[in-house]
Jmol script that loads the backbone (N, CA, C; Angstrom):
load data "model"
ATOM      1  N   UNK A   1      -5.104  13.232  15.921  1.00  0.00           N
ATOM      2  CA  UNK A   1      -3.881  12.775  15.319  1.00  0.00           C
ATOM      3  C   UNK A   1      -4.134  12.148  13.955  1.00  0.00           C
ATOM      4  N   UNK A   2      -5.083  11.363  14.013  1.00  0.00           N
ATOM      5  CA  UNK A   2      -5.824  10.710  12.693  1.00  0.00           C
ATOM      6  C   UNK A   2      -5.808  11.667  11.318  1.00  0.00           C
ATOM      7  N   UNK A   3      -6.555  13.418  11.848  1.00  0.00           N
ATOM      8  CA  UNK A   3      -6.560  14.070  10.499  1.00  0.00           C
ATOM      9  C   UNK A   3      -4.757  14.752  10.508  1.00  0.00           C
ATOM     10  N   UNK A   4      -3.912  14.638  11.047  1.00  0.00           N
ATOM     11  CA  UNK A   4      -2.693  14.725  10.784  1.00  0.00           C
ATOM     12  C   UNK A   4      -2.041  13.539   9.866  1.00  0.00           C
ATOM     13  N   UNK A   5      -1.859  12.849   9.850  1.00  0.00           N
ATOM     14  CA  UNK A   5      -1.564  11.683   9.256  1.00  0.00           C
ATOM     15  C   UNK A   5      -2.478  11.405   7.825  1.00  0.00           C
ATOM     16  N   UNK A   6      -3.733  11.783   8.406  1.00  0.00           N
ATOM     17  CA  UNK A   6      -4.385  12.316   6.489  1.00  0.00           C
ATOM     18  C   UNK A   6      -3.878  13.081   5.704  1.00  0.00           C
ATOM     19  N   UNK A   7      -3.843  14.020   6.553  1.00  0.00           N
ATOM     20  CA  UNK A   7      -2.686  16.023   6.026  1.00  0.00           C
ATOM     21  C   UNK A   7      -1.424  15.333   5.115  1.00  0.00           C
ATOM     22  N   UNK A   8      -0.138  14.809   6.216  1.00  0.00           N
ATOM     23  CA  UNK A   8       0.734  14.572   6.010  1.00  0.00           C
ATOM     24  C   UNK A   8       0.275  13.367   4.455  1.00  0.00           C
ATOM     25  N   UNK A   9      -0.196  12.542   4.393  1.00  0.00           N
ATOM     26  CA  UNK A   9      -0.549  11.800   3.284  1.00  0.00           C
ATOM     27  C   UNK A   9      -1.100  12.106   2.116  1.00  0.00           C
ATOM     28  N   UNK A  10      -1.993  13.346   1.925  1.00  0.00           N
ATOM     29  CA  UNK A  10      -2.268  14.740   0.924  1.00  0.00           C
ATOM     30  C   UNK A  10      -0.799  15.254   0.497  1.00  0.00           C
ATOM     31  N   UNK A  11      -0.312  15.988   1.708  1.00  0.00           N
ATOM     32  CA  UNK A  11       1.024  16.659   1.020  1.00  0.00           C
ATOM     33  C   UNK A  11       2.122  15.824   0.436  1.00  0.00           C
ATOM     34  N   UNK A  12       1.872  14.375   0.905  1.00  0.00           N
ATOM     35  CA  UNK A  12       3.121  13.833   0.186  1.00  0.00           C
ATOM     36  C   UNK A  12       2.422  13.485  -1.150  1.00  0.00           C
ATOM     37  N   UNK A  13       0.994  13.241  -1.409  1.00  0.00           N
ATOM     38  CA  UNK A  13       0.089  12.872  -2.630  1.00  0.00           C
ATOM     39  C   UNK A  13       0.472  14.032  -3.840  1.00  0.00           C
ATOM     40  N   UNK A  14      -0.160  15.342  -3.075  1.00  0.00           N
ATOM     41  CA  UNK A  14       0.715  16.670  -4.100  1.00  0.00           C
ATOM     42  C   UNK A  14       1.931  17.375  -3.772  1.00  0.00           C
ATOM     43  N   UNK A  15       3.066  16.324  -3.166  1.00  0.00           N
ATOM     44  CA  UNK A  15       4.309  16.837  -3.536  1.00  0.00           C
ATOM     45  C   UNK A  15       4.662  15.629  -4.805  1.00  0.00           C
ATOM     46  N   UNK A  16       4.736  14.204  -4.629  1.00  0.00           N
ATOM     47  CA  UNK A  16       4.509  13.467  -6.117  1.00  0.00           C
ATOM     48  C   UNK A  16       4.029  14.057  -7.073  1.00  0.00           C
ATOM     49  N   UNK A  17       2.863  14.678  -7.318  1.00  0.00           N
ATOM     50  CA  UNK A  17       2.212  15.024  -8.256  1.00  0.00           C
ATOM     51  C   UNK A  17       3.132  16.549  -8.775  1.00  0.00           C
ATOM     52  N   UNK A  18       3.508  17.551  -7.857  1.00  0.00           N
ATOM     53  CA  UNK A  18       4.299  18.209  -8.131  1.00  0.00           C
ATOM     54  C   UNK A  18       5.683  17.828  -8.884  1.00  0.00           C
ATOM     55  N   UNK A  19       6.517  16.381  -8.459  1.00  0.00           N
ATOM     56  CA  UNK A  19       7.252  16.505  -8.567  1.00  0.00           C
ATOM     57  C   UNK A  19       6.970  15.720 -10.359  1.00  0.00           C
ATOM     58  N   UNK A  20       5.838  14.990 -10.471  1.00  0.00           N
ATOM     59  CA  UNK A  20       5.876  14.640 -11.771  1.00  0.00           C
ATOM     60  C   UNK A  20       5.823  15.656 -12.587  1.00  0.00           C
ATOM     61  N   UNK A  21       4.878  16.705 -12.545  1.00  0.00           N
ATOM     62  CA  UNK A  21       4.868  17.540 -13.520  1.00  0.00           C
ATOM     63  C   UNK A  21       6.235  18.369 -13.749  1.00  0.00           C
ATOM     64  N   UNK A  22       7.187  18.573 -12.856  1.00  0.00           N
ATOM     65  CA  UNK A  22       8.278  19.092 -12.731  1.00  0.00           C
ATOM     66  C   UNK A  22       9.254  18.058 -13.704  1.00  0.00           C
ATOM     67  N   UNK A  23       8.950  16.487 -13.727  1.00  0.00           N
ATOM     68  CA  UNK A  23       9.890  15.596 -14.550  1.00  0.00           C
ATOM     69  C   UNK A  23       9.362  15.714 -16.132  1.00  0.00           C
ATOM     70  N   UNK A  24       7.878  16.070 -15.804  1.00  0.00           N
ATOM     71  CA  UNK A  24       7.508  15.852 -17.767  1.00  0.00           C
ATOM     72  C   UNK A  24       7.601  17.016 -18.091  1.00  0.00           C
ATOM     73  N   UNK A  25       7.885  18.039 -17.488  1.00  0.00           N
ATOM     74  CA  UNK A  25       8.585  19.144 -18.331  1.00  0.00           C
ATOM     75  C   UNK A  25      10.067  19.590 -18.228  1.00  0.00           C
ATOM     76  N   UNK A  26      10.511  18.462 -18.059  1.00  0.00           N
ATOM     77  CA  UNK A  26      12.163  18.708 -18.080  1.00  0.00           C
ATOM     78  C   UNK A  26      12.831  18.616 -17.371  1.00  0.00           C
ATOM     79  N   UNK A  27      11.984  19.298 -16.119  1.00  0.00           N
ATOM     80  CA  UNK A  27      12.805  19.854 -14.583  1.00  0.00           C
ATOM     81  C   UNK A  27      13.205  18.810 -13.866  1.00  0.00           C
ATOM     82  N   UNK A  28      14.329  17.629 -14.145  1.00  0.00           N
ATOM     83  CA  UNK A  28      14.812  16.769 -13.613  1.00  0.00           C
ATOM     84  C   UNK A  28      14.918  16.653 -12.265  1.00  0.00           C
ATOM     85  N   UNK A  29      15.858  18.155 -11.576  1.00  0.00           N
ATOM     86  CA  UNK A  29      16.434  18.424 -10.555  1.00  0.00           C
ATOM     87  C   UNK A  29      15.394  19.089  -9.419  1.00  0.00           C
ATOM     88  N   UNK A  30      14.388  19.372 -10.153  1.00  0.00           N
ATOM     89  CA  UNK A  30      13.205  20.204  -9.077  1.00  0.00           C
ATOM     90  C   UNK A  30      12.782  19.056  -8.918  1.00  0.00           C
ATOM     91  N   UNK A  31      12.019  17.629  -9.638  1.00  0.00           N
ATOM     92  CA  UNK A  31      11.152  16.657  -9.364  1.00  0.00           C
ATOM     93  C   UNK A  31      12.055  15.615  -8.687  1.00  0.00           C
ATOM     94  N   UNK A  32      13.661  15.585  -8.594  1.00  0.00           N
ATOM     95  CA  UNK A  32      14.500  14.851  -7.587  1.00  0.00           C
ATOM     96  C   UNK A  32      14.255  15.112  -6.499  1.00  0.00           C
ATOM     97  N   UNK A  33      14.139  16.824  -6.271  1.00  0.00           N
ATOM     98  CA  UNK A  33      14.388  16.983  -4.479  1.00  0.00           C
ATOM     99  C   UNK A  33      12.992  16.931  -4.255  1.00  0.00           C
ATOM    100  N   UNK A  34      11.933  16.907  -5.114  1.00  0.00           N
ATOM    101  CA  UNK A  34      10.373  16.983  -4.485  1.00  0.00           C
ATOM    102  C   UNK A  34      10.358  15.414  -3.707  1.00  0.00           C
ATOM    103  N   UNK A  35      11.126  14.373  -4.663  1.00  0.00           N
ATOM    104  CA  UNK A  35      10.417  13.315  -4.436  1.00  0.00           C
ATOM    105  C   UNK A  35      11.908  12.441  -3.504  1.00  0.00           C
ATOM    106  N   UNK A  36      12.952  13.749  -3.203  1.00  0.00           N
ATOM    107  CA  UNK A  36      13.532  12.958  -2.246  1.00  0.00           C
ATOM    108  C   UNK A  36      13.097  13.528  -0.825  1.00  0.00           C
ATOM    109  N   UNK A  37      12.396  14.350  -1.024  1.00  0.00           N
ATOM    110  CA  UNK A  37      11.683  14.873   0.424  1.00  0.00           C
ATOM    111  C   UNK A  37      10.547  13.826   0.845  1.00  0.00           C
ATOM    112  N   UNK A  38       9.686  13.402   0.027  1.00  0.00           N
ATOM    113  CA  UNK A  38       8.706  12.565   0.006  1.00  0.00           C
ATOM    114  C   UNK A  38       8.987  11.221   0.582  1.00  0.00           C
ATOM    115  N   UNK A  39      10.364  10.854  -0.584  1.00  0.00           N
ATOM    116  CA  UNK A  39      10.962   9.219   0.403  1.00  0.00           C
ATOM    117  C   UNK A  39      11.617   9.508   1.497  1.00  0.00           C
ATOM    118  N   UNK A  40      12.012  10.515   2.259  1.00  0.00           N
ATOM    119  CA  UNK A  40      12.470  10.801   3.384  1.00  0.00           C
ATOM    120  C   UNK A  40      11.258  10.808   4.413  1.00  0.00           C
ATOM    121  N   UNK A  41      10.086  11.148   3.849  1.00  0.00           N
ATOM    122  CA  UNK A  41       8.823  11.799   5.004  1.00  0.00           C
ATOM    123  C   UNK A  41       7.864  10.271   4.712  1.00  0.00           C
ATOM    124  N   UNK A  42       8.257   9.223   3.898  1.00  0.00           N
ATOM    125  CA  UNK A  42       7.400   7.936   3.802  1.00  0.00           C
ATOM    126  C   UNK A  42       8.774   7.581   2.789  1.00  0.00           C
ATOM    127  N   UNK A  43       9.274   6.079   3.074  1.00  0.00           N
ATOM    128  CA  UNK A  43      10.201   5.609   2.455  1.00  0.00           C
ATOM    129  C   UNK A  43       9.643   4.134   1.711  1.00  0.00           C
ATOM    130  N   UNK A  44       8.349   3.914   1.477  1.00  0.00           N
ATOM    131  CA  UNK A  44       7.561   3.099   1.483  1.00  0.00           C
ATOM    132  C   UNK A  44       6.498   3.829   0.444  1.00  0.00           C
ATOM    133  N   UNK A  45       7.036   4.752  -0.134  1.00  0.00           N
ATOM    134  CA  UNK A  45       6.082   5.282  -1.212  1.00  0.00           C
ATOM    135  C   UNK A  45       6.505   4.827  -2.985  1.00  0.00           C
ATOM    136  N   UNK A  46       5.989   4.025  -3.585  1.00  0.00           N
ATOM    137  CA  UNK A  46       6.205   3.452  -4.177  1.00  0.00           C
ATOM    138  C   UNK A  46       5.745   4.094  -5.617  1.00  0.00           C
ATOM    139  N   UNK A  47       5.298   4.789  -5.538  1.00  0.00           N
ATOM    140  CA  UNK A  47       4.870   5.885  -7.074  1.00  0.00           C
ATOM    141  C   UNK A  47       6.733   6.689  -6.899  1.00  0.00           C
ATOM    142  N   UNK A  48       6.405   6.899  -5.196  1.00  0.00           N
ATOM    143  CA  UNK A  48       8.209   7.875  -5.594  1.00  0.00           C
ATOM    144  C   UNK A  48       8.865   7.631  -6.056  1.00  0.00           C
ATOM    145  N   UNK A  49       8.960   6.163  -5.286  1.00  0.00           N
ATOM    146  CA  UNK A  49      10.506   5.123  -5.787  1.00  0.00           C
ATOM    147  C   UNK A  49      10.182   5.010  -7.992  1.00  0.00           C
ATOM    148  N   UNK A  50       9.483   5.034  -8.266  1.00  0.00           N
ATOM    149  CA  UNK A  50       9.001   4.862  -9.534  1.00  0.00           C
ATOM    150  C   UNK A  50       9.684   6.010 -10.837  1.00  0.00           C
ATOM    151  N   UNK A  51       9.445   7.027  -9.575  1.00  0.00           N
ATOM    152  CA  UNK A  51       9.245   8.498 -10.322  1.00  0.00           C
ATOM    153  C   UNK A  51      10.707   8.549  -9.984  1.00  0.00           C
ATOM    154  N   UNK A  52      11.102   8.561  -9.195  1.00  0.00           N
ATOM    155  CA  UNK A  52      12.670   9.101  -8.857  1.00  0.00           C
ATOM    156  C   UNK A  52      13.764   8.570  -9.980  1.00  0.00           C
ATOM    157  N   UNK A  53      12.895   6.832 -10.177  1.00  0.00           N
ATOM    158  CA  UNK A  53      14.241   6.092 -11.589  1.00  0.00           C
ATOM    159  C   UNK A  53      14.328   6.878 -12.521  1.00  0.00           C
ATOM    160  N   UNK A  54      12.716   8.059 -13.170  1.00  0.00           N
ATOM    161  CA  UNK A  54      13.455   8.709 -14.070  1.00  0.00           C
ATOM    162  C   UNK A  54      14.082  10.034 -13.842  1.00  0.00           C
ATOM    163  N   UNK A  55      14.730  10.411 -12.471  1.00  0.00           N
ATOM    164  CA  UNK A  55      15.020  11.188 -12.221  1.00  0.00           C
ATOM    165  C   UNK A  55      16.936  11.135 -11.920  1.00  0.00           C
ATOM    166  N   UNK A  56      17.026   9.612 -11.680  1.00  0.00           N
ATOM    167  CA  UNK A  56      19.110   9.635 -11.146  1.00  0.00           C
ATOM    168  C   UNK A  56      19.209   9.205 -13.245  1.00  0.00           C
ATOM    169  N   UNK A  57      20.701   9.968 -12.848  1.00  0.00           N
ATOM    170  CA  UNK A  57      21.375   9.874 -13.916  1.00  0.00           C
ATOM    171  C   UNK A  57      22.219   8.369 -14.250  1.00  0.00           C
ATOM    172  N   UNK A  58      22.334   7.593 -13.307  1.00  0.00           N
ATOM    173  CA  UNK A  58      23.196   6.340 -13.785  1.00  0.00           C
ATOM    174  C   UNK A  58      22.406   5.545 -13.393  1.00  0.00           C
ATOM    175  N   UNK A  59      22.671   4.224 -14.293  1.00  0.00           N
ATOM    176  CA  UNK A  59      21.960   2.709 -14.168  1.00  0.00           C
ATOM    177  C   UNK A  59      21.807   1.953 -13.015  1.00  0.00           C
ATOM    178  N   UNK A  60      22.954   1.700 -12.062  1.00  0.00           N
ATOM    179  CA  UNK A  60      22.969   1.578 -10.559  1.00  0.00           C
ATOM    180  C   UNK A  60      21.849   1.840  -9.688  1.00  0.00           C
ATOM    181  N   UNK A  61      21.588   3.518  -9.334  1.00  0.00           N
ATOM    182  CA  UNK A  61      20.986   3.787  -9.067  1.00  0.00           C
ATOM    183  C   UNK A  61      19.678   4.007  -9.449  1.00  0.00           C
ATOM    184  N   UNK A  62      19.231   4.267 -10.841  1.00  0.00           N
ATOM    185  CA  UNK A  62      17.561   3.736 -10.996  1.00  0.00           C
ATOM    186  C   UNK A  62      17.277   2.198 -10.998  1.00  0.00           C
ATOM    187  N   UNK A  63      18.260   1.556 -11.312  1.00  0.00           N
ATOM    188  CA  UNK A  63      18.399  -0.111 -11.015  1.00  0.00           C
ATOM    189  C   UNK A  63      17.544  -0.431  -9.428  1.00  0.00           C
ATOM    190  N   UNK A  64      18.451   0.695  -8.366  1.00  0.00           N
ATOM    191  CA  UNK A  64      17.514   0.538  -7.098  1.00  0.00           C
ATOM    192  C   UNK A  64      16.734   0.916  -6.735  1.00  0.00           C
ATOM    193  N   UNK A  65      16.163   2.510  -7.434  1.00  0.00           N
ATOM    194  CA  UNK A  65      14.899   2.765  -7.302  1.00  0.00           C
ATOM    195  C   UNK A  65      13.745   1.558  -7.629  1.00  0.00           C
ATOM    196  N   UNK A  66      13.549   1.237  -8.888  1.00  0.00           N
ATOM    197  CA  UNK A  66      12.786   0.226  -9.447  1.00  0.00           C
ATOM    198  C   UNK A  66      12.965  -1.228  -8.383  1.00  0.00           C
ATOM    199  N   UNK A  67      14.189  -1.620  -7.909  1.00  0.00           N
ATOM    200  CA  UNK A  67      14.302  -2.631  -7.155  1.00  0.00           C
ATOM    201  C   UNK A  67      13.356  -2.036  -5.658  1.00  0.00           C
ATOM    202  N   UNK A  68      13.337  -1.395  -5.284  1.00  0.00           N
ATOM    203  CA  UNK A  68      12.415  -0.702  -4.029  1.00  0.00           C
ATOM    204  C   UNK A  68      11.168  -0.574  -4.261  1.00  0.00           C
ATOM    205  N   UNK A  69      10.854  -0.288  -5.251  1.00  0.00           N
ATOM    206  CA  UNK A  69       9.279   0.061  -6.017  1.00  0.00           C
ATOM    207  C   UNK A  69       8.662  -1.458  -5.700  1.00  0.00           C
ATOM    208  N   UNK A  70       9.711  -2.107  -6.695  1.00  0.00           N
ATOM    209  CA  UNK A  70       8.973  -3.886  -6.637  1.00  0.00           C
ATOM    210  C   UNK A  70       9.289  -4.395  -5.174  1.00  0.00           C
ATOM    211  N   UNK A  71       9.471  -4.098  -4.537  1.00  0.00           N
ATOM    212  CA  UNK A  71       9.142  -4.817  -3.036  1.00  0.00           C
ATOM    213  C   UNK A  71       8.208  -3.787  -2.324  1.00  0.00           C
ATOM    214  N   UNK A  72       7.625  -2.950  -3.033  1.00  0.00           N
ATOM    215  CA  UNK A  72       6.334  -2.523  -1.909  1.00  0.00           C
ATOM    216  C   UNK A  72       5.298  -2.884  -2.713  1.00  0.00           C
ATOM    217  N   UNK A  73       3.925  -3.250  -1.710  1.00  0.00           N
ATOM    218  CA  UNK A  73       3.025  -3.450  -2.445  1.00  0.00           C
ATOM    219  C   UNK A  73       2.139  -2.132  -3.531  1.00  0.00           C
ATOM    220  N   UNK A  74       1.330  -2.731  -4.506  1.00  0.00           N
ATOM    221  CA  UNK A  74       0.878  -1.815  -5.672  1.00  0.00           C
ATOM    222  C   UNK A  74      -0.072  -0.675  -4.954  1.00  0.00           C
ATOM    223  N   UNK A  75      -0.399  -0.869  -3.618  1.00  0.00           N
ATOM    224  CA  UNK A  75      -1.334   0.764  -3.087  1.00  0.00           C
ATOM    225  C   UNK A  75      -0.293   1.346  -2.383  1.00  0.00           C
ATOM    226  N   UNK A  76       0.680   0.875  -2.350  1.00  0.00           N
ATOM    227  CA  UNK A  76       1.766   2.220  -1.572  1.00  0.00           C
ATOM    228  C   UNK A  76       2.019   3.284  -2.324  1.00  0.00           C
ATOM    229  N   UNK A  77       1.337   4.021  -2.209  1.00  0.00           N
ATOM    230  CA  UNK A  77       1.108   5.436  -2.873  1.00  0.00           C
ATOM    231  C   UNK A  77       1.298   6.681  -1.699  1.00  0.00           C
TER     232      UNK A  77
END
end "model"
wireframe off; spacefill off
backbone 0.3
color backbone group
């Protein structure tokens, strides 16, 4: 069960990483659903919550991404 839970912690490592490269080249809407799959499969991932603020379109809502980011600690990755 141990190397499952490694697995699952890889794929959410390069679905982030997917979904960044998808935000620095533009692709707003591909690096949203990468990294709303990610906070759905770990909601405690704190690079997501990071990555996702530059991904919503209104202040509100990256207001709470960033507010979620800062209440997990700095290795929640």
């Amino acid at each position: 069960m141990d190397s499952e839970v490694e697995h699952s912690g890889s794929n959410q490592a390069e679905a982030v990483q997917s979904a960044v490269e998808a935000i620095q080249r533009g692709d707003l809407g591909q690096g949203r659903a990468t990294l709303t799959w990610v906070l759905r499969e770990d909601p405690n991932n704190r690079l997501a919550w990071l990555w996702m603020a530059c991904c919503v379109a209104d202040e509100p809502a990256r207001d709470e991404c960033y507010r979620r980011a800062s209440t997990l600690p700095n290795g929640s990755l």
